[in-house]
N, CA and C atoms of all chains as a GROMACS GRO file, in nm:
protein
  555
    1UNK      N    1   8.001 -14.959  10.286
    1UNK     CA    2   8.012 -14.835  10.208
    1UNK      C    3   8.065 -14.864  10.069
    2UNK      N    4   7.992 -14.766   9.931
    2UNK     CA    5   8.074 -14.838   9.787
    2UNK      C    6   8.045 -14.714   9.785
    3UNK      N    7   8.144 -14.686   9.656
    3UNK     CA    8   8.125 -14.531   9.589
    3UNK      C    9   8.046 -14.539   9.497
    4UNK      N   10   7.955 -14.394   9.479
    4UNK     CA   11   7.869 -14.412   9.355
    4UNK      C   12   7.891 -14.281   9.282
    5UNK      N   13   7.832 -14.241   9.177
    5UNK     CA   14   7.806 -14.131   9.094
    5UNK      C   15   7.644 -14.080   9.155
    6UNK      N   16   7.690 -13.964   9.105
    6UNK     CA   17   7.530 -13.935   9.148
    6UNK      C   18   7.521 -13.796   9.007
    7UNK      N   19   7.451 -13.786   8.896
    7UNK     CA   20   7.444 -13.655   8.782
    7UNK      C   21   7.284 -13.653   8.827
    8UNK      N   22   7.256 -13.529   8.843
    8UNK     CA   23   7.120 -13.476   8.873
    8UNK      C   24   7.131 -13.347   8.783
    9UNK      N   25   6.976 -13.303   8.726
    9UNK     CA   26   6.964 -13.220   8.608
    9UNK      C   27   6.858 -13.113   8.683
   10UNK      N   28   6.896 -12.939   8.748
   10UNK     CA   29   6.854 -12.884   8.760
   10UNK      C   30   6.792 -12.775   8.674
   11UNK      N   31   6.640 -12.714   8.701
   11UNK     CA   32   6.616 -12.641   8.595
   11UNK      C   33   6.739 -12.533   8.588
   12UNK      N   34   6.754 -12.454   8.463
   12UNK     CA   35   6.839 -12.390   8.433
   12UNK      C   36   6.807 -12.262   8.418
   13UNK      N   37   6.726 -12.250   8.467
   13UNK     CA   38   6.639 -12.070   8.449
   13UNK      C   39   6.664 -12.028   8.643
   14UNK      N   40   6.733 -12.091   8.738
   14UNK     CA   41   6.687 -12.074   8.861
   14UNK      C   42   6.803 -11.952   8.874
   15UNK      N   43   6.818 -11.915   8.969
   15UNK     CA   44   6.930 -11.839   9.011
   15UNK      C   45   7.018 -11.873   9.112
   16UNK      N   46   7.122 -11.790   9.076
   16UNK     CA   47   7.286 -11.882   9.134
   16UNK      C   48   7.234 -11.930   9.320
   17UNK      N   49   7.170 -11.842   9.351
   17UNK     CA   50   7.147 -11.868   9.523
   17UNK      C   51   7.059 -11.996   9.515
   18UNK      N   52   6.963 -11.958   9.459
   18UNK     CA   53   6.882 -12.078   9.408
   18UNK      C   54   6.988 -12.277   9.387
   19UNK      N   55   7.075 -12.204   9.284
   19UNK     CA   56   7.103 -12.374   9.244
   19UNK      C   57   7.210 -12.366   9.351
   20UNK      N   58   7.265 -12.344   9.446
   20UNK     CA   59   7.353 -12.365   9.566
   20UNK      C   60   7.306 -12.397   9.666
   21UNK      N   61   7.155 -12.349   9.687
   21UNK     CA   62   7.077 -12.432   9.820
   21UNK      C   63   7.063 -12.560   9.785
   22UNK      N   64   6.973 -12.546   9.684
   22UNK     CA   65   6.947 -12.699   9.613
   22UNK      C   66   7.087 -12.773   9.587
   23UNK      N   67   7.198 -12.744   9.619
   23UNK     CA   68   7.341 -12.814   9.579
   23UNK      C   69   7.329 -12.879   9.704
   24UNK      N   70   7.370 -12.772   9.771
   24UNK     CA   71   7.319 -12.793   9.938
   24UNK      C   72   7.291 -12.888   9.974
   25UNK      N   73   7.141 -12.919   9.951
   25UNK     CA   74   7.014 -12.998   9.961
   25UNK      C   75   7.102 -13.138   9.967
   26UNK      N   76   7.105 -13.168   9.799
   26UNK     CA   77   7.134 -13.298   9.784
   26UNK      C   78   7.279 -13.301   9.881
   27UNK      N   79   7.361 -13.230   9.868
   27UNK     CA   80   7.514 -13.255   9.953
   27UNK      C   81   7.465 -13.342  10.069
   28UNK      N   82   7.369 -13.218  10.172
   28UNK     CA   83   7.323 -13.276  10.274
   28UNK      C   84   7.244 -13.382  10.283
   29UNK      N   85   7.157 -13.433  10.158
   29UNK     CA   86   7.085 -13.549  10.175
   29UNK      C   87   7.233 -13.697  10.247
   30UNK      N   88   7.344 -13.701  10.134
   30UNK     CA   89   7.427 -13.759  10.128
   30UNK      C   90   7.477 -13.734  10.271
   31UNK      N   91   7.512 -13.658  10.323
   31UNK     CA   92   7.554 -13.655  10.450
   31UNK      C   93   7.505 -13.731  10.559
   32UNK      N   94   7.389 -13.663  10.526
   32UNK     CA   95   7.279 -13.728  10.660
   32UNK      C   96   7.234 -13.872  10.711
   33UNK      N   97   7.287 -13.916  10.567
   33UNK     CA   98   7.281 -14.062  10.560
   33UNK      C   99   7.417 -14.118  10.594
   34UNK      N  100   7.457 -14.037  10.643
   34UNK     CA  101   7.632 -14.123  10.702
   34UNK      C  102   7.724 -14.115  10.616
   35UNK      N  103   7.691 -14.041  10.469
   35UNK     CA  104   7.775 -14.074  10.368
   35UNK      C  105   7.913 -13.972  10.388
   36UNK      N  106   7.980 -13.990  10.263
   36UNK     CA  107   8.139 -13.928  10.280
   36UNK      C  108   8.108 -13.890  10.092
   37UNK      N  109   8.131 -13.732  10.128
   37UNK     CA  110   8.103 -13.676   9.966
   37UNK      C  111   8.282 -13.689   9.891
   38UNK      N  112   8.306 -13.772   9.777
   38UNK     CA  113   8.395 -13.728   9.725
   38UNK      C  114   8.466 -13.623   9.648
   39UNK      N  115   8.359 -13.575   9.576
   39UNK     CA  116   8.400 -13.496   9.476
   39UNK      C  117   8.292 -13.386   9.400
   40UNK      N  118   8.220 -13.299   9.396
   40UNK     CA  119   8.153 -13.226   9.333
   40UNK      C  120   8.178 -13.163   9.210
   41UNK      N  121   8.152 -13.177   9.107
   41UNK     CA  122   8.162 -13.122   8.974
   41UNK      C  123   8.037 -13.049   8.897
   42UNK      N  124   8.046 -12.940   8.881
   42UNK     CA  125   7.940 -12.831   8.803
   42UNK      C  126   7.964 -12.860   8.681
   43UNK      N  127   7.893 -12.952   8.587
   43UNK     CA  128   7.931 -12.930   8.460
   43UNK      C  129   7.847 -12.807   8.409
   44UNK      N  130   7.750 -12.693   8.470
   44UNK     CA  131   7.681 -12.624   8.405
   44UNK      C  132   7.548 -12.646   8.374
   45UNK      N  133   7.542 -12.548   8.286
   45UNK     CA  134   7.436 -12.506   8.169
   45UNK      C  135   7.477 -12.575   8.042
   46UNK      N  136   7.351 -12.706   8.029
   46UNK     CA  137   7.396 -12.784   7.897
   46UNK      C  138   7.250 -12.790   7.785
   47UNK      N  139   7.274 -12.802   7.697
   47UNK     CA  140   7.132 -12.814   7.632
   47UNK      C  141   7.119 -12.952   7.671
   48UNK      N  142   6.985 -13.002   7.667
   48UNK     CA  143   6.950 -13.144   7.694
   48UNK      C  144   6.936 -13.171   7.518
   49UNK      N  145   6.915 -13.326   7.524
   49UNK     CA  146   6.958 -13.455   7.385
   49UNK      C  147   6.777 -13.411   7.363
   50UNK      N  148   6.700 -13.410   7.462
   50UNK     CA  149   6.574 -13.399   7.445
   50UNK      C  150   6.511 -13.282   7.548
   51UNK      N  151   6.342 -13.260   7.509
   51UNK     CA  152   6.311 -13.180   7.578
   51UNK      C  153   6.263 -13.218   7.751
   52UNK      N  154   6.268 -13.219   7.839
   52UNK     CA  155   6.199 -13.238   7.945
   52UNK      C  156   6.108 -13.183   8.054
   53UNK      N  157   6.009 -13.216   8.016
   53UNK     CA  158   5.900 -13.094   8.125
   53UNK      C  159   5.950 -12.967   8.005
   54UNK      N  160   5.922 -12.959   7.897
   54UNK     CA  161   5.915 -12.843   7.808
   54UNK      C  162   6.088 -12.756   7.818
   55UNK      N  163   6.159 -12.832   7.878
   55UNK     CA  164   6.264 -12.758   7.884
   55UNK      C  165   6.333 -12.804   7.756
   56UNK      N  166   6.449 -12.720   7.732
   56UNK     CA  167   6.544 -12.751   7.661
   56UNK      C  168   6.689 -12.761   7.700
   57UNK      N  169   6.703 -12.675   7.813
   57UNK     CA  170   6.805 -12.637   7.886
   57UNK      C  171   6.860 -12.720   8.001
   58UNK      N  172   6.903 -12.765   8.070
   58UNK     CA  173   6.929 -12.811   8.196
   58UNK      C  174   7.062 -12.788   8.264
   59UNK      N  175   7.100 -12.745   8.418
   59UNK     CA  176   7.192 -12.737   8.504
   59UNK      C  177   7.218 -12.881   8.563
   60UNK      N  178   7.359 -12.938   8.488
   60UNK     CA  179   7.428 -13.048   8.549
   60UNK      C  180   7.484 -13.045   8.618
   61UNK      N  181   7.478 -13.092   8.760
   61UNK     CA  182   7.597 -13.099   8.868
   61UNK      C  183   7.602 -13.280   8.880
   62UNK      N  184   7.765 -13.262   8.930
   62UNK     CA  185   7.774 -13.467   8.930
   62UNK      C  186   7.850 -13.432   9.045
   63UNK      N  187   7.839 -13.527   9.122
   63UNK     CA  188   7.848 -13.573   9.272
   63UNK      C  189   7.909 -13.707   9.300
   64UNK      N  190   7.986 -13.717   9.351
   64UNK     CA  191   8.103 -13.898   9.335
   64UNK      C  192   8.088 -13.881   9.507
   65UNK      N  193   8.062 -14.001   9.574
   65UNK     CA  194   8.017 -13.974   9.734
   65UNK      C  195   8.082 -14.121   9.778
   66UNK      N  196   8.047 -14.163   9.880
   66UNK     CA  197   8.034 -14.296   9.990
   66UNK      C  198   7.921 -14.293  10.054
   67UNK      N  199   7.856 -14.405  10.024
   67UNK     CA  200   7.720 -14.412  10.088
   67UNK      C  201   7.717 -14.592  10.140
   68UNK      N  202   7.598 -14.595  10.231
   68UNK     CA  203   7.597 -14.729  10.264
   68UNK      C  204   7.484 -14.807  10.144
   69UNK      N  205   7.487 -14.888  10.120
   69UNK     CA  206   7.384 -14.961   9.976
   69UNK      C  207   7.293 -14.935  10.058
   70UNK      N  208   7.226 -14.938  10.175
   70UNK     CA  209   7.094 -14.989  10.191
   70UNK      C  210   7.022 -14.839  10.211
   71UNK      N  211   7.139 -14.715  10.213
   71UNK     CA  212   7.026 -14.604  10.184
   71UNK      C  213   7.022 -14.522  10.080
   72UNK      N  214   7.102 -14.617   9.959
   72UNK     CA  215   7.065 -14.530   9.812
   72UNK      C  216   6.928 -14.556   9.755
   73UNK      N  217   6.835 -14.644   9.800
   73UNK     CA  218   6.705 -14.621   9.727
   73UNK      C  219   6.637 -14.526   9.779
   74UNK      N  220   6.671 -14.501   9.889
   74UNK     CA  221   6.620 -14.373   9.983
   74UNK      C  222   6.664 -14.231   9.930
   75UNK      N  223   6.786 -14.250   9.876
   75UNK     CA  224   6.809 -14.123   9.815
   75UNK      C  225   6.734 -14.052   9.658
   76UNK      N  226   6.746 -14.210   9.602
   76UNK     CA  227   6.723 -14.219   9.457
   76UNK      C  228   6.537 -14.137   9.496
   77UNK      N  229   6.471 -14.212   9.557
   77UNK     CA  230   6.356 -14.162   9.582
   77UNK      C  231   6.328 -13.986   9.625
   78UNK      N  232   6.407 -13.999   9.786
   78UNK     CA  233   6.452 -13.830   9.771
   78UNK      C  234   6.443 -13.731   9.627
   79UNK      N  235   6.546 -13.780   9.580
   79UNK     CA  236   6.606 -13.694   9.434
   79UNK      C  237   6.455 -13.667   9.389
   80UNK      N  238   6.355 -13.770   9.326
   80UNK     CA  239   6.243 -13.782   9.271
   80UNK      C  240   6.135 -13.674   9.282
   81UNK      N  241   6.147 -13.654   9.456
   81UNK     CA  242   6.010 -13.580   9.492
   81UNK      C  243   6.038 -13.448   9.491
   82UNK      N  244   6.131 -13.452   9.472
   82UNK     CA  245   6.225 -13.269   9.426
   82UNK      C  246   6.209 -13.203   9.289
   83UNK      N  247   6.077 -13.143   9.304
   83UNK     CA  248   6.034 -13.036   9.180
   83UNK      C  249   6.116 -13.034   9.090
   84UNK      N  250   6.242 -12.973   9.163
   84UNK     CA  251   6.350 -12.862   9.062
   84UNK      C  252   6.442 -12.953   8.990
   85UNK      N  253   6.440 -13.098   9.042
   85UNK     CA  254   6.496 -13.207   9.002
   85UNK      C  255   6.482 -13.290   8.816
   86UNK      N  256   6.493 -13.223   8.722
   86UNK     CA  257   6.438 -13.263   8.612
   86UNK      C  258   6.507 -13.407   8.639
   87UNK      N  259   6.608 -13.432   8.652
   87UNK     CA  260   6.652 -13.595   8.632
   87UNK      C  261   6.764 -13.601   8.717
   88UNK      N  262   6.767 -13.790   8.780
   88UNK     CA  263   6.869 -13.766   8.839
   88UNK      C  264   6.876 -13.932   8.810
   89UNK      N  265   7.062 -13.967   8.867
   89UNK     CA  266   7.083 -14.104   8.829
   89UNK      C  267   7.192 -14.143   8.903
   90UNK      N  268   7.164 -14.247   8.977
   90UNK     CA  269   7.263 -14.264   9.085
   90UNK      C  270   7.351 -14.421   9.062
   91UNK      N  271   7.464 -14.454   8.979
   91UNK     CA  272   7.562 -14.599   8.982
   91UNK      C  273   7.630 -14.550   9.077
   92UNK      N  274   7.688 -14.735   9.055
   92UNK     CA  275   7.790 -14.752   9.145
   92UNK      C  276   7.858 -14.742   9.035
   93UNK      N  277   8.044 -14.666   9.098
   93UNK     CA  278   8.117 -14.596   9.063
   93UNK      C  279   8.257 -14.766   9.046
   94UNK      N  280   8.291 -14.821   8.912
   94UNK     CA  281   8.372 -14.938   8.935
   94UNK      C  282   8.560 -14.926   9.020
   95UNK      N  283   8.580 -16.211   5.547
   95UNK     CA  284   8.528 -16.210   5.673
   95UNK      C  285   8.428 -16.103   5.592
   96UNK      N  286   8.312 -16.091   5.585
   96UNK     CA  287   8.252 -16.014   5.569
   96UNK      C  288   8.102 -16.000   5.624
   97UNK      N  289   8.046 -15.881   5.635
   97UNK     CA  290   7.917 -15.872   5.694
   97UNK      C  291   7.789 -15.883   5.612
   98UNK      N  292   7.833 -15.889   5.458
   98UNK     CA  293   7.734 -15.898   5.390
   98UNK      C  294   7.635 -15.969   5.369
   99UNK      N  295   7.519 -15.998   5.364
   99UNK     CA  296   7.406 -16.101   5.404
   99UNK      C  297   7.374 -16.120   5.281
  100UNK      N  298   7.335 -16.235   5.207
  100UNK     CA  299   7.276 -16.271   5.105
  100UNK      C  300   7.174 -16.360   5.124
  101UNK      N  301   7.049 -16.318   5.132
  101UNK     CA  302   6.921 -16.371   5.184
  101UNK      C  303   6.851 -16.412   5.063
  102UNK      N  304   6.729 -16.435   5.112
  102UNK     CA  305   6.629 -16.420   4.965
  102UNK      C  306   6.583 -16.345   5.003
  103UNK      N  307   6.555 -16.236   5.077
  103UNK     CA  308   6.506 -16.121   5.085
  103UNK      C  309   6.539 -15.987   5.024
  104UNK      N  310   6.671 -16.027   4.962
  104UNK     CA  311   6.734 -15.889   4.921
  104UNK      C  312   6.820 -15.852   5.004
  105UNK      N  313   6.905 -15.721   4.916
  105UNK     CA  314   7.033 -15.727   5.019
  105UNK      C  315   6.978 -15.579   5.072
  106UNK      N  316   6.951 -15.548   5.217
  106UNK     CA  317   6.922 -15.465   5.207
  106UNK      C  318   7.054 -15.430   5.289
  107UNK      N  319   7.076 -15.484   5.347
  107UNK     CA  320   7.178 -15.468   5.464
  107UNK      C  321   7.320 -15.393   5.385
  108UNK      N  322   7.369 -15.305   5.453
  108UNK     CA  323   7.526 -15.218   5.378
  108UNK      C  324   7.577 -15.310   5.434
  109UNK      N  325   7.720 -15.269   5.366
  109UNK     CA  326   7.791 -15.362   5.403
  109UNK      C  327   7.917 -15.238   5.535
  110UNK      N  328   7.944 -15.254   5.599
  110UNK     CA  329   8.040 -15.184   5.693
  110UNK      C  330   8.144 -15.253   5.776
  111UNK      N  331   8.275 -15.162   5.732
  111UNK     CA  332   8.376 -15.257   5.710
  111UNK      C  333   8.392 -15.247   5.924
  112UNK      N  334   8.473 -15.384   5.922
  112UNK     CA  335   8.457 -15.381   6.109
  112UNK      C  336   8.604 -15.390   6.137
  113UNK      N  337   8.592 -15.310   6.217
  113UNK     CA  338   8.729 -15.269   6.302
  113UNK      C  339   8.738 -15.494   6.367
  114UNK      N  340   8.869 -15.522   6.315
  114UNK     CA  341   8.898 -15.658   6.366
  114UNK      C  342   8.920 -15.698   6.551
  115UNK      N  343   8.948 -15.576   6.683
  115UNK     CA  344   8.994 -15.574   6.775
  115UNK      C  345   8.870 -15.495   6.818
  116UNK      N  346   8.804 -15.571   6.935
  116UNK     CA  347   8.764 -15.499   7.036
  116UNK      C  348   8.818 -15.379   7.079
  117UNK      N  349   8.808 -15.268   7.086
  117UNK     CA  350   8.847 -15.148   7.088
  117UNK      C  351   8.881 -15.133   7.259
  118UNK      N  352   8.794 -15.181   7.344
  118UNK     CA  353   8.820 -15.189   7.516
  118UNK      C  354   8.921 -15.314   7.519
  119UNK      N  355   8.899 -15.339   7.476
  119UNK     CA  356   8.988 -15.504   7.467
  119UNK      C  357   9.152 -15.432   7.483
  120UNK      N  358   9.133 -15.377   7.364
  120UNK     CA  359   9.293 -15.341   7.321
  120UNK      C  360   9.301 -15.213   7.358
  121UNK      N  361   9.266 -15.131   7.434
  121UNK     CA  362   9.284 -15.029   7.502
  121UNK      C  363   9.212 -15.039   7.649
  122UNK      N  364   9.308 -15.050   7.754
  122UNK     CA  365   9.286 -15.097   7.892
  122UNK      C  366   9.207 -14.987   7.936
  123UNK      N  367   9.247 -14.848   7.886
  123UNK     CA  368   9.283 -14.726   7.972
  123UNK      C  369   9.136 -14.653   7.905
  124UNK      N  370   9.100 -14.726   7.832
  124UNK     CA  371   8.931 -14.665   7.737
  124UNK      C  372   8.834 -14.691   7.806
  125UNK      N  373   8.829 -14.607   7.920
  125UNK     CA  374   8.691 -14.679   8.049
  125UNK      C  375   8.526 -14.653   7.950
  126UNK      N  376   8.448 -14.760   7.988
  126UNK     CA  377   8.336 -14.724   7.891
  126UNK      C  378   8.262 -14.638   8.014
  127UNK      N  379   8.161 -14.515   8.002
  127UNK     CA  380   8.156 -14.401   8.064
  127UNK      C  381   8.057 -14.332   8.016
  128UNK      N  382   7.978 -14.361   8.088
  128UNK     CA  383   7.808 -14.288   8.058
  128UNK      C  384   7.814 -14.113   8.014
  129UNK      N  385   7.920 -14.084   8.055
  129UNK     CA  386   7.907 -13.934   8.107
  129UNK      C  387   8.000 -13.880   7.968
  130UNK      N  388   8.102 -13.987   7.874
  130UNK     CA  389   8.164 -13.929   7.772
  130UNK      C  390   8.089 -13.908   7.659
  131UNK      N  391   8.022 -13.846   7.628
  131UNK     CA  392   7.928 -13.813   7.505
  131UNK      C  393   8.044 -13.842   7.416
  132UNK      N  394   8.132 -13.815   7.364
  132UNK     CA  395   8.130 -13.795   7.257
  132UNK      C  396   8.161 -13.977   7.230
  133UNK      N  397   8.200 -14.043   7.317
  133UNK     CA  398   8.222 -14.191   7.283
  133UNK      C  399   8.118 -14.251   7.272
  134UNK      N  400   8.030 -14.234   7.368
  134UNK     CA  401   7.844 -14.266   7.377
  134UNK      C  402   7.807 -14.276   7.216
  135UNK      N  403   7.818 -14.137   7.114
  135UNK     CA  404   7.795 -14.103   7.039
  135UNK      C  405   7.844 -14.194   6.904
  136UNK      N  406   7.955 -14.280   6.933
  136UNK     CA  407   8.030 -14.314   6.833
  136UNK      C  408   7.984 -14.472   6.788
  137UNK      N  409   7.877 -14.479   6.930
  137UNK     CA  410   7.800 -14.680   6.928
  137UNK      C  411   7.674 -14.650   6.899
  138UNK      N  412   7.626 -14.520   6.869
  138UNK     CA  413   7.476 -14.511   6.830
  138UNK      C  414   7.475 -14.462   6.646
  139UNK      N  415   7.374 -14.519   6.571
  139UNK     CA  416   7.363 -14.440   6.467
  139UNK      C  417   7.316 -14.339   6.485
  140UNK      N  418   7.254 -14.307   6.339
  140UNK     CA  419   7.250 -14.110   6.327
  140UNK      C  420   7.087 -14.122   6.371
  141UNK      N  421   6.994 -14.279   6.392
  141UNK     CA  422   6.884 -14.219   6.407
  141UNK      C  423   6.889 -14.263   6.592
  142UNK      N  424   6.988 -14.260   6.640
  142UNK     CA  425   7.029 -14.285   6.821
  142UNK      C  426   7.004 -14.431   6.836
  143UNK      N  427   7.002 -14.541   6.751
  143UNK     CA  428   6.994 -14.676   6.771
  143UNK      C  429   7.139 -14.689   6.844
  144UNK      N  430   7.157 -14.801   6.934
  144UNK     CA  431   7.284 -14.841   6.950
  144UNK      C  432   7.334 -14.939   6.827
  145UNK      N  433   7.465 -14.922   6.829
  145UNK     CA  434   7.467 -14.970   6.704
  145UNK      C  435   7.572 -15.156   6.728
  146UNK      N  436   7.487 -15.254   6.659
  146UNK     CA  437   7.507 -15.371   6.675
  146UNK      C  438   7.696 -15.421   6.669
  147UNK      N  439   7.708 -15.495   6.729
  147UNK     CA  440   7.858 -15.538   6.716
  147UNK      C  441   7.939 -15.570   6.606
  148UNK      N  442   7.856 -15.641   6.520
  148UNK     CA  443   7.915 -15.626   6.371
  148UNK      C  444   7.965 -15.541   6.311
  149UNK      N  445   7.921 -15.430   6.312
  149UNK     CA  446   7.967 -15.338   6.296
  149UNK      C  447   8.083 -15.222   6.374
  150UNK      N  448   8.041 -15.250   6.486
  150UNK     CA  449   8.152 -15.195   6.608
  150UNK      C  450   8.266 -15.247   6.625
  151UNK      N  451   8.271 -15.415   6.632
  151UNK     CA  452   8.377 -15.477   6.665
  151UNK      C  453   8.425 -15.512   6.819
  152UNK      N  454   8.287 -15.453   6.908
  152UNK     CA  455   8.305 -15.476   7.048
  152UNK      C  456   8.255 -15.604   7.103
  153UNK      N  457   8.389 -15.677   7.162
  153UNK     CA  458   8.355 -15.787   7.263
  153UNK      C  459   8.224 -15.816   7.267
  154UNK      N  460   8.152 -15.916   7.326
  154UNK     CA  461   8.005 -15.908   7.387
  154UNK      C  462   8.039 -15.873   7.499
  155UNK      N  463   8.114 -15.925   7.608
  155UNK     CA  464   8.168 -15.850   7.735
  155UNK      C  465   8.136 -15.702   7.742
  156UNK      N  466   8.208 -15.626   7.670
  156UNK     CA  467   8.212 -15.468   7.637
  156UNK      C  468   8.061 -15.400   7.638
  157UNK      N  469   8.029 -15.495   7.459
  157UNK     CA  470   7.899 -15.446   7.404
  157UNK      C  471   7.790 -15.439   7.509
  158UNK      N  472   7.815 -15.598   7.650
  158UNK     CA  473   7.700 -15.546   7.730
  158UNK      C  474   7.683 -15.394   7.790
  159UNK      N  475   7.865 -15.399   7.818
  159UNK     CA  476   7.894 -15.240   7.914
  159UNK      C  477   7.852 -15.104   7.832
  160UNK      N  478   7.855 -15.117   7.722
  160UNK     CA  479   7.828 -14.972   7.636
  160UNK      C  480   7.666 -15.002   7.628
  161UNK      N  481   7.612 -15.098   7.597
  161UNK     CA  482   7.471 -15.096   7.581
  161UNK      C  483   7.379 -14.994   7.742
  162UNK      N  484   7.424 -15.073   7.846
  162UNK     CA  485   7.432 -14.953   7.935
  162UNK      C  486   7.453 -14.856   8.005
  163UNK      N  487   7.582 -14.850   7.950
  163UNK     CA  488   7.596 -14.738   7.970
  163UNK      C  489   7.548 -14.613   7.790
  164UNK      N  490   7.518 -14.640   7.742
  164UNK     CA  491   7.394 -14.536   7.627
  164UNK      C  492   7.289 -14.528   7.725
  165UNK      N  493   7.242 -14.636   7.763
  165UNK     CA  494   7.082 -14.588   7.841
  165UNK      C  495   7.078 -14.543   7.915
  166UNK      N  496   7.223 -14.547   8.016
  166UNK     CA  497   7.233 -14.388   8.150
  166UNK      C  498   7.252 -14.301   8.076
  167UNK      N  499   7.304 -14.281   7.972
  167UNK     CA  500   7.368 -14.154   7.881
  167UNK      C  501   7.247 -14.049   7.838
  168UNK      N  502   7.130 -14.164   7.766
  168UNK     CA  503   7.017 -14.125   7.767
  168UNK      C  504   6.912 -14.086   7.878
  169UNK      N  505   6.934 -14.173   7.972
  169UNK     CA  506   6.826 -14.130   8.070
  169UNK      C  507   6.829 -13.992   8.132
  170UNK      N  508   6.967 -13.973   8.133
  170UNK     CA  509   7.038 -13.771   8.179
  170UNK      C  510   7.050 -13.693   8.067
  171UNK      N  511   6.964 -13.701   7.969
  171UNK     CA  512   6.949 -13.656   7.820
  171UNK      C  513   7.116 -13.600   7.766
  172UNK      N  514   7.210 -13.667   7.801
  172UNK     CA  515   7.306 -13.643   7.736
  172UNK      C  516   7.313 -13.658   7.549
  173UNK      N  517   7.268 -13.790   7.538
  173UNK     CA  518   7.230 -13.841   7.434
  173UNK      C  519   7.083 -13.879   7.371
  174UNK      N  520   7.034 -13.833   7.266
  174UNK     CA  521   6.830 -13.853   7.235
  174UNK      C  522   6.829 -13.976   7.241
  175UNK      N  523   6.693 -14.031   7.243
  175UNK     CA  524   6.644 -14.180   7.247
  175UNK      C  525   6.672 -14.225   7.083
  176UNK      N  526   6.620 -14.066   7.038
  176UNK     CA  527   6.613 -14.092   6.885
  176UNK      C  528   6.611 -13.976   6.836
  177UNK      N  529   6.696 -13.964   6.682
  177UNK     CA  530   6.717 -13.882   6.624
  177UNK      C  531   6.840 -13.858   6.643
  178UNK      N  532   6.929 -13.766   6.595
  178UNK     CA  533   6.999 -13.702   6.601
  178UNK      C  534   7.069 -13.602   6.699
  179UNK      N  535   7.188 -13.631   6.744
  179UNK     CA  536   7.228 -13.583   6.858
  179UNK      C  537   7.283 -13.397   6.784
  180UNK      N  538   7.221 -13.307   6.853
  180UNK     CA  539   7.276 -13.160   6.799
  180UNK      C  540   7.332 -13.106   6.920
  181UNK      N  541   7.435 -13.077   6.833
  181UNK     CA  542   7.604 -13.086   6.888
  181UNK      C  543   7.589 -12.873   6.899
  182UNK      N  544   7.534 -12.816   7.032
  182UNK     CA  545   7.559 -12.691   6.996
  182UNK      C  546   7.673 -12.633   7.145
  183UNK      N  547   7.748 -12.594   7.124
  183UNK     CA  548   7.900 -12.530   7.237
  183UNK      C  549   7.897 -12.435   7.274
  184UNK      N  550   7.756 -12.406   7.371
  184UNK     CA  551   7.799 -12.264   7.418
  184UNK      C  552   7.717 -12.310   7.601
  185UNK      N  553   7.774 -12.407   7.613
  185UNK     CA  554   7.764 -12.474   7.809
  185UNK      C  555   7.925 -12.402   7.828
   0.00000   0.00000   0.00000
């Protein structure tokens, strides 16, 4: 088990029920994989540095967890195939 | 000690005066940190280049750590690839 970061960039037009399932989602991805969530942080509604998928806007949540190494590419991939997912980025935490 | 280049090419290069101390070096407690924009902000120029050590004054040790950590900074559009970072406060 190592600790990692996890900042994922939800669209920002969704609604509050909306970005709490999808919080959900990823929480539980992390779970399911045996992991141990540390810490959840909402940084919000931020403008993005650039546009993405025509957005300008994006919902940051960051996520500090325990996971085993051999199923973060599994997650990293997860994150990917998730529509609502504009970006996501998973280090290890030093 | 200076950065000034005298080529036969011309000087195109400014000259910019360099902080003498690795800045992580001499501050233990200065974690380098994908997620601090506004420090991210302070190793890139104004057109989002990272900006070379000569001018920074960071270790190569360091300089590797800030070099990537800008490109996580960027990859979560905290910071542009290029251009100008616009600084607007209402998150």
């Amino acid at each position: 088990m190592h600790t990692y970061e996890l900042v994922y960039i939800l669209q920002a037009d969704l609604d509050e029920a909306t970005l709490n399932g999808l919080a959900e989602t990823v929480e539980n991805l992390i779970k399911n994989a045996n992991g141990e969530i540390i810490k959840v942080d909402r940084w919000g509604k931020r403008r993005l540095a650039y546009p993405i998928r025509k957005l300008t806007e994006g919902y940051y949540v960051f996520v500090s967890f325990k996971l085993d190494p051999a199923e973060v590419a599994n997650l990293r991939r997860t994150l990917g195939y998730n529509e609502q997912i504009l970006r996501s980025i998973v280090v290890r935490a030093e | 000690m200076s950065d000034y280049k005298s080529n036969g090419g011309g000087d195109r290069r400014h000259y910019v005066s360099k902080p003498k101390f690795c800045q992580f070096c001499a501050d233990k407690n200065l974690a380098i940190d994908y997620k601090n924009v506004e420090l991210m902000t302070r190793f890139v120029n104004e057109t989002g280049k990272i900006r070379p050590r000569r001018q920074t004054g960071t270790c190569a040790k360091h300089q590797r750590e800030v070099a990537k950590a800008i490109k996580n900074a960027r990859h979560i559009a905290l910071i542009p690839f290029e251009g100008d970072i616009w600084y607007d406060q209402n998150a």
